[in-house]
C-alpha positions, 0 to 999 in steps of 0.5 A, spaced: 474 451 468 469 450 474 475 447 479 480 453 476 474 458 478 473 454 485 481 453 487 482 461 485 475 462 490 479 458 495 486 462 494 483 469 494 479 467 502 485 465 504 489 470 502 484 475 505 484 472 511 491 472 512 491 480 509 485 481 515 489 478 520 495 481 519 493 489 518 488 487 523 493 485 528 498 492 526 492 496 529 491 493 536 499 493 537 499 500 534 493 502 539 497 499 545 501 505 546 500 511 550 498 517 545 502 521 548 508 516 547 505 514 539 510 516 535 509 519 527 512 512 524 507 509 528 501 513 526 503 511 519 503 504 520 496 505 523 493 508 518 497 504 512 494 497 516 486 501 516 486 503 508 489 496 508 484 493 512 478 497 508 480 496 501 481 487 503 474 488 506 470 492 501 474 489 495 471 482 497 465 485 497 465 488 491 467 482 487 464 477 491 458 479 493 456 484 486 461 483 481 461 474 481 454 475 482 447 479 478 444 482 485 446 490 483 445 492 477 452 495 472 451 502 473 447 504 480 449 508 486 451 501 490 455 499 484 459 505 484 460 507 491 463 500 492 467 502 486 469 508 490 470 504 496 475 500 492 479 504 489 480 509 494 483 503 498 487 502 493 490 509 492 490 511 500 495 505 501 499 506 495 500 514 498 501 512 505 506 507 503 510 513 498 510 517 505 513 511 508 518 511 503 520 518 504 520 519 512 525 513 513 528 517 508 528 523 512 531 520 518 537 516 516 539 522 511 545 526 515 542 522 521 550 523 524 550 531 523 543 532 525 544 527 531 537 527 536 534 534 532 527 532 530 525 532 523 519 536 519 514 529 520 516 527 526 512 532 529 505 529 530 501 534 527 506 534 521 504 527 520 496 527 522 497 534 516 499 529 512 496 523 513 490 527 512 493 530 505 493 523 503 486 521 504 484 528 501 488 526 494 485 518 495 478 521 495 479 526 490 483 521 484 477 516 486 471 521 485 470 521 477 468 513 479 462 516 481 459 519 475 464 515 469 460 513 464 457 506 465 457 501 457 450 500 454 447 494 452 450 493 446 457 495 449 456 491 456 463 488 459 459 486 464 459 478 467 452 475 469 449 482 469 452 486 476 458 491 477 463 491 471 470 487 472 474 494 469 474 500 474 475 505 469 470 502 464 475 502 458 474 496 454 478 495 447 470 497 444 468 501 449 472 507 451 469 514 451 474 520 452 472 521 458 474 514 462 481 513 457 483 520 460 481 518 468 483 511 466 491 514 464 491 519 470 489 515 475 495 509 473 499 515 472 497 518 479 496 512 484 502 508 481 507 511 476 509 516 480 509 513 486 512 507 484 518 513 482 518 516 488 518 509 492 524 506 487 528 513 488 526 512 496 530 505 496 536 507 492 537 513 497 535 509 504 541 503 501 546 509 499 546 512 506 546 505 509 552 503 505 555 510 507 554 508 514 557 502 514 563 504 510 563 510 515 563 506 521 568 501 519 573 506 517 573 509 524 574 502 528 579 500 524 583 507 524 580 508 532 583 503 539 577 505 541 572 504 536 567 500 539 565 506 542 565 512 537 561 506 534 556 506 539 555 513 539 554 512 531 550 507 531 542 508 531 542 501 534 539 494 532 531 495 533 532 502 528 536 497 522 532 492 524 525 497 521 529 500 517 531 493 513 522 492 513 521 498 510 525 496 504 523 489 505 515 492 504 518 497 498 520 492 494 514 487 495 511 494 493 515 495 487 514 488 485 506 488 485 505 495 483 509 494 476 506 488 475 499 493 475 501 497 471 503 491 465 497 488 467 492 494 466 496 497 460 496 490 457 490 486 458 482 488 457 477 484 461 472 483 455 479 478 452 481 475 459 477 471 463 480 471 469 481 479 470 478 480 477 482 474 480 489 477 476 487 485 479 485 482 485 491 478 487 496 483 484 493 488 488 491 485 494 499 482 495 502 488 498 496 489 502 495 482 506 503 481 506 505 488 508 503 489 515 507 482 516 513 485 514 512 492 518 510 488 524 515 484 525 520 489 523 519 493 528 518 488 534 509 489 533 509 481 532 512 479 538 510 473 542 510 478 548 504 483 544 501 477 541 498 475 549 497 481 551 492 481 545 
C-alpha cells in the first residue's frame, strides 16, 4: 500500500509538472503577440492556459498540503476557500473550452459564403464579454462550496483530520439535501451539458469539414483550372491545421469528462481508498495534456518561440 501510495505521489508531481509547463509555455507565446494584433482565438487560448494554470496549482495545494495532511481542519475557512479555488478552476476550463468549441464552429460554418466577413466573437470586446461571462458562471456554481454543510463527527469522510476527499460532501451516509441538490447541478452544469455542446460541436466542425473536401474535389475534377478555385476555397494549411487541435482537445475533453461523470455517479470516497488520486488525474488530464495540443496546432510550440522564450 505504501509503494502504491508513493508511485501515484510520483505520478501526480510529473503529471503537474509537465500541466505547469505546457499551460505556462501558452501564456508567454499567447502574450508575445502585439495587442492590437491578438486575435479572439488567442485570448481564449490565453485564458483557457491560466484557469489551467490555477486549477493544477491550487488542486496540489489542496490535496497535498491540507487534504494528505491534518494542518487545516475539515470545515474551516482555509479548507473551504481552497475548496473554492479548485472547483472554480475546474469549471472555468470546462466553460472555457465549450467556448472554444462553439467559435471554431462559427468560423468554419458557411465560411465559403461569408469569406473575410467577421463573426460575432471575433470582435475582441465580443470575446473579453465572454470570457468574463465564464468566469462569472464559474464563481457563481463554485459558491455554495463556501457555506456546504461540512460532516460531524460521527459522519466524518475525512482522512487524518484535514479537507474532505469528496467537494460536494455527499457520502453513501451523509447526504443532506442541500449538498446532493449542488452535488447533481454542478455534475449537471459543469459536465453534462458542456459535455453535449462539445460532442454536438465536433460533430458539426467534421460535417463542415467533410462538406469542404467534398466541395473542393468536385471543383478540381470538374475545373482545368481547379487548383486555383481550390486556393481560393482553401483557408490554408495553418487554419486545418488548429482546426484538427481543436478537435484533437475535444475529444481528450470528451474522454476525461465522461469518465468524471462514471466516477462521481458511481463511487463514494468512504468505499474508495484512492479517490483524490482517481479525481485528481481524471481532472487534471485534459488540463495538463491540452495546451500540448492547442500549442502545437496552432504553431505556439515552435522551436523558433521556444528561443525567444
Amino acid at each position: 500500500m505504501v509503494f502504491v501510495i508513493i508511485d501515484l505521489l510520483i505520478l501526480r508531481v510529473i503529471v503537474s509538472c509537465i500541466g505547469v509547463i505546457g499551460n505556462s509555455v501558452l501564456i508567454l507565446s499567447t502574450f508575445q503577440t502585439k495587442f492590437s494584433r491578438i486575435k479572439s482565438f488567442e485570448l481564449f487560448l490565453l485564458a483557457l492556459a491560466s484557469v489551467n494554470l490555477e486549477e493544477l496549482l491550487i488542486v496540489n495545494i489542496y490535496d497535498l498540503l491540507i487534504f494528505q495532511t491534518s494542518i487545516v481542519k475539515s470545515g474551516t475557512w482555509m479548507c473551504r476557500t481552497f475548496k473554492f479555488l479548485t472547483m472554480f478552476g475546474e469549471s472555468a476550463s470546462i466553460l472555457m473550452t465549450v467556448l472554444i468549441s462553439i467559435f471554431r464552429y462559427q468560423k468554419l460554418r458557411d465560411a465559403d459564403k461569408r469569406v473575410s466577413l467577421p463573426i460575432y466573437l471575433d470582435s475582441i470586446r465580443s470575446a473579453l464579454m465572454m470570457i468574463g461571462i465564464c468566469v462569472m458562471l464559474s464563481t457563481l456554481l463554485c459558491i455554495p462550496t463556501l457555506v456546504i454543510r461540512f460532516p460531524g463527527p460521527e459522519e466524518n469522510i475525512t482522512r487524518k483530520g484535514g479537507c474532505p476527499p469528496d467537494f460536494f460532501q455527499c457520502s453513501t451516509f451523509f447526504c443532506p439535501i442541500f449538498n446532493r441538490f449542488y452535488k447533481y447541478l454542478f455534475l449537471v452544469s459543469c459536465n453534462m451539458v458542456p459535455l453535449i455542446i462539445v460532442t454536438v460541436s465536433s460533430w458539426l466542425i467534421i460535417t463542415v469539414l467533410l462538406k469542404q473536401r467534398k466541395t473542393v474535389t468536385t471543383v478540381v475534377s470538374v475545373s482545368g483550372s481547379g487548383s486555383n478555385q481550390y486556393s481560393r476555397r482553401s483557408k490554408g494549411p495553418r487554419l486545418h491545421r488548429s482546426t484538427i487541435a481543436v478537435l484533437g482537445a475535444m475529444a481528450l475533453f470528451q474522454i476525461d469528462w465522461t469518465l468524471y461523470l462514471i466516477f462521481q455517479l458511481t463511487l463514494s470516497p468512504t468505499k474508495f481508498p484512492f479517490w483524490a488520486e482517481m479525481e485528481f488525474f481524471i481532472s487534471t488530464s485534459y488540463t495538463a495534456i491540452s495546451p500540448y495540443v492547442y500549442g502545437i496546432g496552432n504553431n505556439l510550440f515552435s522551436l523558433k518561440n521556444i528561443i525567444k522564450k
